[in-house]
C-alpha atoms as a printed R data frame, in Angstrom:
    type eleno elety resid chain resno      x       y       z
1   ATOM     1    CA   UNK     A     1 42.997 100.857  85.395
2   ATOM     2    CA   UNK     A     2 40.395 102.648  83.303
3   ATOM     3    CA   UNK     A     3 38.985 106.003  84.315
4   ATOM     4    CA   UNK     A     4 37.298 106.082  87.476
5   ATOM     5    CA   UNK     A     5 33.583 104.873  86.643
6   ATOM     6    CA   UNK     A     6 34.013 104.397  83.032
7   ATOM     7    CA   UNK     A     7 34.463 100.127  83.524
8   ATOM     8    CA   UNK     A     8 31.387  98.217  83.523
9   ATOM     9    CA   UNK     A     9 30.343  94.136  84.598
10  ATOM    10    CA   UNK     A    10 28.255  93.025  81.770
11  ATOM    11    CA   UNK     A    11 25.492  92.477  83.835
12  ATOM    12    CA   UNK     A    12 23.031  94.522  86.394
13  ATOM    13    CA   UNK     A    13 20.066  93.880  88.733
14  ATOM    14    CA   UNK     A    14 16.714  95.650  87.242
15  ATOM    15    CA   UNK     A    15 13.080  96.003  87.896
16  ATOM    16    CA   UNK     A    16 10.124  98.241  86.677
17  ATOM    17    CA   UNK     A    17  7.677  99.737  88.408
18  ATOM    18    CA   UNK     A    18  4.261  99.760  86.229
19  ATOM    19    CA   UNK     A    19  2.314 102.282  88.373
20  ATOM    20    CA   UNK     A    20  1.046  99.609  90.511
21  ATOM    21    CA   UNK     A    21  3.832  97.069  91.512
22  ATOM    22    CA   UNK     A    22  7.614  96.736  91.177
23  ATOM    23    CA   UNK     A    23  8.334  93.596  88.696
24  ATOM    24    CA   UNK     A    24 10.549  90.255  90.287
25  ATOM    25    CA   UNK     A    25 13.881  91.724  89.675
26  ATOM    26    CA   UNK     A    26 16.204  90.094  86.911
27  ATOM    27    CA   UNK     A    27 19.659  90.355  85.913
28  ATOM    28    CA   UNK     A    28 20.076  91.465  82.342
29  ATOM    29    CA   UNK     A    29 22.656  92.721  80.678
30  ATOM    30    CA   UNK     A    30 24.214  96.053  81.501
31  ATOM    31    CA   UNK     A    31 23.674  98.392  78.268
32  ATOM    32    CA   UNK     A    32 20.201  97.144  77.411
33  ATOM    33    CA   UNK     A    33 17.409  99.554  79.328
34  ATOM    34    CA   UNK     A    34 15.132 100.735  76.446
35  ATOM    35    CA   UNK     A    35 12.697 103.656  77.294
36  ATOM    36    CA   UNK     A    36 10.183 105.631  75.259
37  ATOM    37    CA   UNK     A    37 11.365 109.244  73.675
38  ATOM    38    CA   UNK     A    38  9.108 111.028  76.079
39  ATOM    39    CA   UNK     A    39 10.129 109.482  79.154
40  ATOM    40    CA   UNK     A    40  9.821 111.509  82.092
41  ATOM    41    CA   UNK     A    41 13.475 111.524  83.302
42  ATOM    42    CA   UNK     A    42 14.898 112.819  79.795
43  ATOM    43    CA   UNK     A    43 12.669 115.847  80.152
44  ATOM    44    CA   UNK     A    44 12.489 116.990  83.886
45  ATOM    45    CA   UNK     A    45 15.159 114.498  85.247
46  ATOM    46    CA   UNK     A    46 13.285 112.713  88.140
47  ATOM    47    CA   UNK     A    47 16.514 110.874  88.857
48  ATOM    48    CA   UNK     A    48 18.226 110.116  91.873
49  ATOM    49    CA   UNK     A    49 20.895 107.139  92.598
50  ATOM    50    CA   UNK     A    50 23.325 105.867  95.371
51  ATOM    51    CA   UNK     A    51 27.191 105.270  95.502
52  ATOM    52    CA   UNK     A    52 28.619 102.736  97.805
53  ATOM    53    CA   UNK     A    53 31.439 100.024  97.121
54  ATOM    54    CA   UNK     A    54 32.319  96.764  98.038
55  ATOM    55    CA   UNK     A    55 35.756  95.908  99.812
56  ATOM    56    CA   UNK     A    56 37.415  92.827  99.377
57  ATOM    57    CA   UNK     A    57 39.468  91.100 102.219
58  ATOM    58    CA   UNK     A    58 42.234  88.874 102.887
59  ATOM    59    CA   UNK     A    59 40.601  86.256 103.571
60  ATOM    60    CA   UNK     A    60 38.651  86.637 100.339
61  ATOM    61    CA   UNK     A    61 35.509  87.542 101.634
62  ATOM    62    CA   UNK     A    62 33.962  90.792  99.892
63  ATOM    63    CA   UNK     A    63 32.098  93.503 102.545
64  ATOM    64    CA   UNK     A    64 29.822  96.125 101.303
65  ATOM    65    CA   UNK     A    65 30.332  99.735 103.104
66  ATOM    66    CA   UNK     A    66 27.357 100.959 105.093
67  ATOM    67    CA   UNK     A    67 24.871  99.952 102.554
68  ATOM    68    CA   UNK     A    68 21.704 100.524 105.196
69  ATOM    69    CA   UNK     A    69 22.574 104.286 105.176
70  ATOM    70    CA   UNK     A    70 22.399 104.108 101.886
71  ATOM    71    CA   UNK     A    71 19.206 102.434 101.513
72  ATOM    72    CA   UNK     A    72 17.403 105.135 104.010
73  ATOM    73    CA   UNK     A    73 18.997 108.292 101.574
74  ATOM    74    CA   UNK     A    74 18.093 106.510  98.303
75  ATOM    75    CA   UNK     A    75 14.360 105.953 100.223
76  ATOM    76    CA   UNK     A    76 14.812 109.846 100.822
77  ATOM    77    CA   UNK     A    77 15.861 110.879  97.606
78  ATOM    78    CA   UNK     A    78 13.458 109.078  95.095
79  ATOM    79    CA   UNK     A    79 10.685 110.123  97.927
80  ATOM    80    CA   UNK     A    80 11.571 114.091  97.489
81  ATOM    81    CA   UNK     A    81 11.637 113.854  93.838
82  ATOM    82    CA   UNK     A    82  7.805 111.938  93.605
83  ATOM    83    CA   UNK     A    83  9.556 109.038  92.470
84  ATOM    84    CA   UNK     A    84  7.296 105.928  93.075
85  ATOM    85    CA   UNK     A    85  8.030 104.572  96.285
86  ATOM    86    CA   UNK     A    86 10.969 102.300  96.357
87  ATOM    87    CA   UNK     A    87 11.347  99.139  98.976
88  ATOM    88    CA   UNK     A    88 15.041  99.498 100.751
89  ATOM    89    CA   UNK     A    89 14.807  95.876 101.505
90  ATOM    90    CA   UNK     A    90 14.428  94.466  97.849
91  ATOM    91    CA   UNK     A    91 16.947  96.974  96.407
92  ATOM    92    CA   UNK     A    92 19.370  95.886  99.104
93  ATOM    93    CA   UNK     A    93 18.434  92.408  98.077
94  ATOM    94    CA   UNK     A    94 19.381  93.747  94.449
95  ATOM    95    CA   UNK     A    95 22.736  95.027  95.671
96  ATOM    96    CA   UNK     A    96 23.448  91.751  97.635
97  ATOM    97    CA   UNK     A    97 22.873  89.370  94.976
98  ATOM    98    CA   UNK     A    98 24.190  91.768  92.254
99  ATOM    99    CA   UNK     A    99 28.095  91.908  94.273
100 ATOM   100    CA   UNK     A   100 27.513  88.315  95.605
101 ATOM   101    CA   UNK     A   101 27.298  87.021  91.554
102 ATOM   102    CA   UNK     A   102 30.322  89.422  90.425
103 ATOM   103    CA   UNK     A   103 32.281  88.945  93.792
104 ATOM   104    CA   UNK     A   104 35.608  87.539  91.942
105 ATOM   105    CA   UNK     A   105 35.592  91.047  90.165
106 ATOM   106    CA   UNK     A   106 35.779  92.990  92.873
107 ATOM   107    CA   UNK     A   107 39.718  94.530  92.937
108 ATOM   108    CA   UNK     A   108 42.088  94.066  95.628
109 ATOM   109    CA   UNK     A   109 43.151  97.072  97.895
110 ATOM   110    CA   UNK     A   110 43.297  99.808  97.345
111 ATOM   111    CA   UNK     A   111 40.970  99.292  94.510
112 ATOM   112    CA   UNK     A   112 36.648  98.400  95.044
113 ATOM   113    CA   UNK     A   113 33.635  97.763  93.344
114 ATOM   114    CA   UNK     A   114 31.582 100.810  92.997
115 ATOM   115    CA   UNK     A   115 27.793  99.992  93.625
116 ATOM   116    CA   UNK     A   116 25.469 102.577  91.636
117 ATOM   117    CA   UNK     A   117 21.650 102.197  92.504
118 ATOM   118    CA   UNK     A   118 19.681 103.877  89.768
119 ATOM   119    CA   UNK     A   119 15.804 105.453  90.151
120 ATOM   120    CA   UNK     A   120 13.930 107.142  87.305
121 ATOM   121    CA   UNK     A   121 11.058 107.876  86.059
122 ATOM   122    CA   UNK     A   122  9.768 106.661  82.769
123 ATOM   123    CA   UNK     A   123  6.574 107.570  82.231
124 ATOM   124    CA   UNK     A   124  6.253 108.679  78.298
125 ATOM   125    CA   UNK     A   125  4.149 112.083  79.071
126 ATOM   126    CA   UNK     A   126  6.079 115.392  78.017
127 ATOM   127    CA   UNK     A   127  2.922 117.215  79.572
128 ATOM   128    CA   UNK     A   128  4.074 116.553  83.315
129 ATOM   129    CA   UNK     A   129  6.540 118.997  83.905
130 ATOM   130    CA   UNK     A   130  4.432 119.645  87.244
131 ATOM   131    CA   UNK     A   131  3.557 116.060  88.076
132 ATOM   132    CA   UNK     A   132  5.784 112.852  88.923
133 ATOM   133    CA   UNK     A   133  6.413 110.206  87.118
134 ATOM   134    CA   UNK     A   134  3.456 107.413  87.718
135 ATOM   135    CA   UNK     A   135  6.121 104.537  86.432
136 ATOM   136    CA   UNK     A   136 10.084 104.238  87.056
137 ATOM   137    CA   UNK     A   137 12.727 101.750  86.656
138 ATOM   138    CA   UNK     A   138 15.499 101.219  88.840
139 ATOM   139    CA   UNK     A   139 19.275  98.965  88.681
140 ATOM   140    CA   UNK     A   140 22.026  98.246  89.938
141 ATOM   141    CA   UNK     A   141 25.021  99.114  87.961
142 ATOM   142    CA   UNK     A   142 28.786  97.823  88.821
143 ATOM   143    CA   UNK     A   143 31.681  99.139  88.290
144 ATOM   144    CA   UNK     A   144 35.766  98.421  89.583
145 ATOM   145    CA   UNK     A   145 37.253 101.461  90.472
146 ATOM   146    CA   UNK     A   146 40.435 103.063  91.673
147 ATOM   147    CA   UNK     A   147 41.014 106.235  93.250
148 ATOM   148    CA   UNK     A   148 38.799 109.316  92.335
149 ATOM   149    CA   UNK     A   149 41.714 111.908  92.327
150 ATOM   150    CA   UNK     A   150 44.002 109.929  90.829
151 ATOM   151    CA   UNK     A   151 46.387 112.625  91.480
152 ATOM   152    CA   UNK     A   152 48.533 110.625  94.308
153 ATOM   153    CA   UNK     A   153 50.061 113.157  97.228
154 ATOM   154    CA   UNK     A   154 48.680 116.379  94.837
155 ATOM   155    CA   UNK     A   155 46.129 117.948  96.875
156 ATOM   156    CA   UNK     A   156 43.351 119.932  95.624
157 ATOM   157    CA   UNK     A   157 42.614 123.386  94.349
158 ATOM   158    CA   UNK     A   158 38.794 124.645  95.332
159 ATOM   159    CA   UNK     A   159 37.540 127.829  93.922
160 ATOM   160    CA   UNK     A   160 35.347 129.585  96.291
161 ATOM   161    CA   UNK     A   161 32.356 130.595  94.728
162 ATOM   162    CA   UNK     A   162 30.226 132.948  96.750
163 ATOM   163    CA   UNK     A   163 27.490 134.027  94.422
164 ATOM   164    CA   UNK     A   164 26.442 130.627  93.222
165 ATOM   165    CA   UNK     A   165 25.220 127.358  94.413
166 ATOM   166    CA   UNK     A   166 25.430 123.807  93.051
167 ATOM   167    CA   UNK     A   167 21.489 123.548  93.451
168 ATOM   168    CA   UNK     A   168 18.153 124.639  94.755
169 ATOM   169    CA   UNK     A   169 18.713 124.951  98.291
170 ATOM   170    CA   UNK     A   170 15.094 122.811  99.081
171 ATOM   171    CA   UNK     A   171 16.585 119.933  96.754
172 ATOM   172    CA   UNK     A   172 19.613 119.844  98.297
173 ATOM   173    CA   UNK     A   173 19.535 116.443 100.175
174 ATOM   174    CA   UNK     A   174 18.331 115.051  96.902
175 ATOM   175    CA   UNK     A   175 21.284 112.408  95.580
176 ATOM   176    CA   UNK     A   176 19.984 113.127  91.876
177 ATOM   177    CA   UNK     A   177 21.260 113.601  88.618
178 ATOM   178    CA   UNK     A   178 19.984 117.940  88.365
179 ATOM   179    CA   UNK     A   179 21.762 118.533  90.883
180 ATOM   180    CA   UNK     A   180 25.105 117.328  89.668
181 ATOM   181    CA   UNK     A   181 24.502 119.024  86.293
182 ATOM   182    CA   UNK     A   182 23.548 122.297  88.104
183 ATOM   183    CA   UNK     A   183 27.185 122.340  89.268
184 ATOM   184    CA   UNK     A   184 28.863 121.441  86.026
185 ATOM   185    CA   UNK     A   185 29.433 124.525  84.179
186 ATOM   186    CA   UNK     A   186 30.325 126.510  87.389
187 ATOM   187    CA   UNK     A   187 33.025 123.967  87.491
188 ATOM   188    CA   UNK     A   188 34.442 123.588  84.079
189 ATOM   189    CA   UNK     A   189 34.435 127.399  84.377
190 ATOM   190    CA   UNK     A   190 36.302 127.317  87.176
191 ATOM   191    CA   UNK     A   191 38.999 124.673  85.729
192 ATOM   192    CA   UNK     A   192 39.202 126.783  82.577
193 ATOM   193    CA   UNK     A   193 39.785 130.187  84.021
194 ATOM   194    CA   UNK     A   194 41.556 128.745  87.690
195 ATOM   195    CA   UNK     A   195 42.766 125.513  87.300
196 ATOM   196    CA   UNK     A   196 40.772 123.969  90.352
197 ATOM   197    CA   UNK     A   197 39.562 121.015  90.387
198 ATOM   198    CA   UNK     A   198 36.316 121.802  92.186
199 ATOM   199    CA   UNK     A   199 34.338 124.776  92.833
200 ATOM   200    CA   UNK     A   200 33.410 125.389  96.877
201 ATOM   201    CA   UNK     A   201 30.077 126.731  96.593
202 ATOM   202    CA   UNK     A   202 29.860 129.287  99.441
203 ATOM   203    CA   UNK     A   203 26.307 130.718  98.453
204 ATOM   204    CA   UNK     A   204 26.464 134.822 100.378
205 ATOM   205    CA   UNK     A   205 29.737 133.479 102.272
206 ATOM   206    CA   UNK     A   206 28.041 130.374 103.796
207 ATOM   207    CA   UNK     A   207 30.471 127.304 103.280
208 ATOM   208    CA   UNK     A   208 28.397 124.292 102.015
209 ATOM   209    CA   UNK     A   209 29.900 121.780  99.950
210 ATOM   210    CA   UNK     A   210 31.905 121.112  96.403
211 ATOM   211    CA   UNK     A   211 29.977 119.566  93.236
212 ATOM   212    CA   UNK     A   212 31.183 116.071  93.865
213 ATOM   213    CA   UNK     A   213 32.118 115.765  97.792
214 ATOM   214    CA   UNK     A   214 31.336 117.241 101.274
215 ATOM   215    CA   UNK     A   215 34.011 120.088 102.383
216 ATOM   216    CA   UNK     A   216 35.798 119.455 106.096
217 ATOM   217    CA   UNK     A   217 37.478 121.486 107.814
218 ATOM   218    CA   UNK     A   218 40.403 120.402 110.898
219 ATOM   219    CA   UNK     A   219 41.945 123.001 112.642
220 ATOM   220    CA   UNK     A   220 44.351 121.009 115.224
221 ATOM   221    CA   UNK     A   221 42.346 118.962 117.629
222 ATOM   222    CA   UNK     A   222 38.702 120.210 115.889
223 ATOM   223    CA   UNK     A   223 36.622 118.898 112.723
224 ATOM   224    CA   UNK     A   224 34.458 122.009 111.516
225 ATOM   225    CA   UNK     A   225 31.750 121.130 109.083
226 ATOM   226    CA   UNK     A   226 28.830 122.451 108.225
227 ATOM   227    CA   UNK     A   227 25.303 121.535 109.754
228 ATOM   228    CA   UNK     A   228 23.152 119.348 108.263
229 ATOM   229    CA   UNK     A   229 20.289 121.102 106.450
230 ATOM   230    CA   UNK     A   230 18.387 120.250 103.215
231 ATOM   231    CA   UNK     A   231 20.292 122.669 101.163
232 ATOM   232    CA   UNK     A   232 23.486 119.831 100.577
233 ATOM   233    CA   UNK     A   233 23.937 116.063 100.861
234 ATOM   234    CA   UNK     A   234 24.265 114.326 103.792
235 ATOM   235    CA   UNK     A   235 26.990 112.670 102.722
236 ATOM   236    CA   UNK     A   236 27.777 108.810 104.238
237 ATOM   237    CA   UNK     A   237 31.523 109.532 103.927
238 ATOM   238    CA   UNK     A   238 31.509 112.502 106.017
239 ATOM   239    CA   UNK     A   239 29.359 110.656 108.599
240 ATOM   240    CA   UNK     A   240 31.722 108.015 109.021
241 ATOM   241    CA   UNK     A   241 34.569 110.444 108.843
242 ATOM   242    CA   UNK     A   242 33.328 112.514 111.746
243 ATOM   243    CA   UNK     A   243 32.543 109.054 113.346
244 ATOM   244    CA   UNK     A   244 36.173 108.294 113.358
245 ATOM   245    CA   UNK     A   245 37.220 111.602 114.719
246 ATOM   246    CA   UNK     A   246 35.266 111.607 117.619
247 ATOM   247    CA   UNK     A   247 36.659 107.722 117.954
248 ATOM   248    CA   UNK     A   248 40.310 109.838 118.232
249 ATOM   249    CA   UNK     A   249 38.821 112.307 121.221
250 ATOM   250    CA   UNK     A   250 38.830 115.396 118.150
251 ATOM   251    CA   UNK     A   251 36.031 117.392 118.638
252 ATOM   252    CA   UNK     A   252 33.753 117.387 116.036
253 ATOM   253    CA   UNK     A   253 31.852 120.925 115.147
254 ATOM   254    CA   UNK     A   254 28.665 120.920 113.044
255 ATOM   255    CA   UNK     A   255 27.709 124.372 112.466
256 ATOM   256    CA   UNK     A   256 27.232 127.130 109.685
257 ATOM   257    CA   UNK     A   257 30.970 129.010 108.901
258 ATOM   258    CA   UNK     A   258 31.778 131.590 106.580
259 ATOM   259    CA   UNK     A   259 34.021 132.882 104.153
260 ATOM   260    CA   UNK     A   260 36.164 134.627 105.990
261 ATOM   261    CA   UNK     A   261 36.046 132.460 108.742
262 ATOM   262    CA   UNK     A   262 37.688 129.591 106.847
263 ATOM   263    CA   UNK     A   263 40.394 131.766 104.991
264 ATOM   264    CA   UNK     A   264 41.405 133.312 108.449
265 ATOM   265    CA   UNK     A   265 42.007 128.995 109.980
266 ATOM   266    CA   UNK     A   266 43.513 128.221 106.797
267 ATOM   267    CA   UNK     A   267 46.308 130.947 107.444
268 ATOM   268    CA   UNK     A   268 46.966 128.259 110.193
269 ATOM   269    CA   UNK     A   269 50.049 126.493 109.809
270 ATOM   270    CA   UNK     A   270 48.386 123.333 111.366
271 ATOM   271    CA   UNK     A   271 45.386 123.500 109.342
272 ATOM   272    CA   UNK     A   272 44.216 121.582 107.556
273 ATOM   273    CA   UNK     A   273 41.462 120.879 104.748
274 ATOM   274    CA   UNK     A   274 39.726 117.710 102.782
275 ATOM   275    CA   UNK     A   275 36.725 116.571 100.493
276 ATOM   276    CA   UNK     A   276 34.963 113.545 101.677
277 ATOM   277    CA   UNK     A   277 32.905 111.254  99.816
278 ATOM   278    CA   UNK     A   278 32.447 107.596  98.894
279 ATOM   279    CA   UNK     A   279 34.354 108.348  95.315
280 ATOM   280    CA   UNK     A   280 36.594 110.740  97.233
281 ATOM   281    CA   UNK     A   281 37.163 109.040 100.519
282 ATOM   282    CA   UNK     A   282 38.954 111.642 102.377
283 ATOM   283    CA   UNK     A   283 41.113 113.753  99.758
284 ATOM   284    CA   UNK     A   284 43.351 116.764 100.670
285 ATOM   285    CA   UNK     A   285 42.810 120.227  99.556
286 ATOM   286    CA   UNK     A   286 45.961 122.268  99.566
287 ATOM   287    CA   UNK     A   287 44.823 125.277  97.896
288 ATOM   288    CA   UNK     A   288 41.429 127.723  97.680
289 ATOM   289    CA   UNK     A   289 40.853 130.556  95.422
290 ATOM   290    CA   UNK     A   290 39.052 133.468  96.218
291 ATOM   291    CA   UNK     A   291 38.655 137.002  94.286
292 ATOM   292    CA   UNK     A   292 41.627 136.079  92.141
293 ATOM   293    CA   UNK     A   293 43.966 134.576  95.305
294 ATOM   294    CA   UNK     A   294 45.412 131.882  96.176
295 ATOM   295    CA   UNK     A   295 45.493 130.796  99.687
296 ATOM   296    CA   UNK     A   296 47.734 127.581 100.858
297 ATOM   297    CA   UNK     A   297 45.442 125.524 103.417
298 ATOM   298    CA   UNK     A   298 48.387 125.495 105.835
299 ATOM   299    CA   UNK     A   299 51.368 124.068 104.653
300 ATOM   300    CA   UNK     A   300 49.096 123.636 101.259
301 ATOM   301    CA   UNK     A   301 50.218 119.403 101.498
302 ATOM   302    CA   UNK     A   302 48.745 116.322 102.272
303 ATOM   303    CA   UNK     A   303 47.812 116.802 106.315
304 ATOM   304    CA   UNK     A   304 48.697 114.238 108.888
305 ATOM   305    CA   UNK     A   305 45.627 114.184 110.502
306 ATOM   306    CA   UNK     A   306 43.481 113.714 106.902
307 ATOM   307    CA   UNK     A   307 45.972 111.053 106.280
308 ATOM   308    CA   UNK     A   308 44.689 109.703 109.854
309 ATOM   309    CA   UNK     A   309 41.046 109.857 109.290
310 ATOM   310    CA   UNK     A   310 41.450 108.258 105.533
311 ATOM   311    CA   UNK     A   311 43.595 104.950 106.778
312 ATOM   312    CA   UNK     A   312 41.330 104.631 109.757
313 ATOM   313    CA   UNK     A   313 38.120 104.490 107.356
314 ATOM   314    CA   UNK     A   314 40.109 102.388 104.676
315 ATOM   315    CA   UNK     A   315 41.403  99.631 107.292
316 ATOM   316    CA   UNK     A   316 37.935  99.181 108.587
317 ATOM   317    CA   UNK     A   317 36.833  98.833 105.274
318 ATOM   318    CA   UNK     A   318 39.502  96.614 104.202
319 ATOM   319    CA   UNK     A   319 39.301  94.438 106.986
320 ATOM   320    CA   UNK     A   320 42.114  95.735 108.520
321 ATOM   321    CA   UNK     A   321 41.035  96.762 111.831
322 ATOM   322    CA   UNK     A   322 37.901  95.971 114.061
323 ATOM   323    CA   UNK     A   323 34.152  97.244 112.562
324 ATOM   324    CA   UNK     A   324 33.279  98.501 115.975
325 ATOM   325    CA   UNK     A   325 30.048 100.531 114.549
326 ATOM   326    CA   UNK     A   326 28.846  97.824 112.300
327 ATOM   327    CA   UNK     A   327 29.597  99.633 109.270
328 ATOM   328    CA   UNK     A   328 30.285  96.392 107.019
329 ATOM   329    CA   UNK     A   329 27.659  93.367 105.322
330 ATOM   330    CA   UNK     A   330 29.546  90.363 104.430
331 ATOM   331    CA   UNK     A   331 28.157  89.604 100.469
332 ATOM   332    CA   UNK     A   332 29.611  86.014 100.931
333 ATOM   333    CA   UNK     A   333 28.858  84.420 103.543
């Protein structure tokens, strides 16, 4: 399979926002948005977007994964970047209808259909660098994917980085596009000069989250993660992840940890660490870097207990066991 995200459907839902309505939304085809030079987002990038797949089934039906939570953090995001106001209904509509037309696409297990909801701003004024946007267009882009970290039982090597942080702290709950190019040169820094794969931001020795994915922590019996604040995303993954664990009887520990904290558990021989995200899933990090170490998060492989939480998440999404919380929307039915 191609790179992760780099395979496109030749189509996508779209509609425009003219400053006073959003336009009947259309299916066009997927590398034709044309937008005036001075558009707002290619100048102060007042763009946000979504990530959520669609799983198909034995039977052949195809589910979409907890596409409501989704819609409320897409509402969020376009809302804290002045993006005109978006209605979660009609973009779920978008998504439904979108999957639902391209639903013999979507890849067998373990593979999905990534779902990419897309908001910007496209107002032609380069004079608003301190005012939104007063039109935006947003789509639905598709995409079959495989794994993320196509790296099979490798597990990850985070360098902790204690003086940076992947974005302004206030913006942090913000899905958008500045923040993920905040993070990028501390990362291809840190691949460069380390050889990790992701950079931990830990901004004064607080641990927050990678570029890409959420950072959890299991020491035995406990799930350590940190609160949920506005200075990182509030990732759906993670939610469902610490869902699941407190499905098992683990207890689950939302709080602020440091540094030194999580080097001294990853000593640990039982301890264990993982990225979570919906491009992610659950993925193992065997390794962190800090001040020139190397530290093996305790036996620095794949942990038994990730390996838990990620098949429990994956069955329910594949069909494979009961969707006690709801999680799933049948597109076929």
């Amino acid at each position: 399979m191609a790179a992760f995200g780099t395979l496109f459907l030749p189509e996508m839902a779209i509609s425009w926002f003219d400053g006073k309505a959003w336009s009947p939304a259309e299916m066009v085809a997927s590398d034709s948005i044309q937008m005036h030079p001075g558009a707002h987002v290619l100048h102060y990038a007042s763009t946000c977007f979504e990530g959520l797949k669609a799983f198909r089934h034995d039977d052949g039906s195809v589910k979409l994964f907890r596409i409501d939570k989704n819609m409320a953090r897409f509402e969020q995001s376009s809302r804290l970047l002045a993006l005109p106001p978006i209605n979660p209904a009609a973009v779920k509509k978008m998504i439904l209808d979108s999957v639902a037309q391209f639903a013999a696409d979507v890849p067998e297990p373990p593979g999905s259909l990534y779902v990419r909801p897309t908001h910007f701003g496209t107002e032609p004024a380069i004079g608003k660098a301190a005012a939104p946007s007063a039109t935006s267009c947003l789509y639905v882009l598709l995409s079959p994917v495989g794994d993320y970290f196509a790296g099979g039982d490798a597990c990850l090597r985070l360098l902790l980085d204690e003086t940076g942080m992947r974005c302004a702290p206030h913006n942090g709950m913000v899905k958008g596009g500045g923040n993920y190019a905040s993070a990028l040169r501390p990362i291809m820094n840190a691949k460069n000069d380390h050889q990790a794969d992701q950079v931990l931001f830990c901004p004064n020795g607080d641990v927050q989250e990678t570029g890409a994915a959420n950072f959890i922590l299991i020491d035995g019996n406990e799930v350590i993660t940190k609160s949920l604040d506005e200075s990182f995303l509030h990732g759906v993954t993670r939610d469902s992840i610490l869902t699941l664990a407190r499905d098992f009887g683990m207890t689950v520990t939302e709080r602020n940890f440091s540094v030194t904290e999580l080097l001294e558990r990853a000593a640990k021989p039982h301890c264990e660490a993982a990225l979570s995200g919906t491009a992610a899933v659950l993925t193992s990090v065997g390794t962190l870097i800090h001040d020139g170490k190397t530290y093996s998060v305790g036996t620095g492989g794949v942990g038994p207990t990730t390996q838990k939480l990620r098949r429990a998440l994956n069955d329910i999404q594949w069909g494979k066991s009961e969707d006690v919380h709801g999680w799933l929307t049948d597109v076929t039915s």
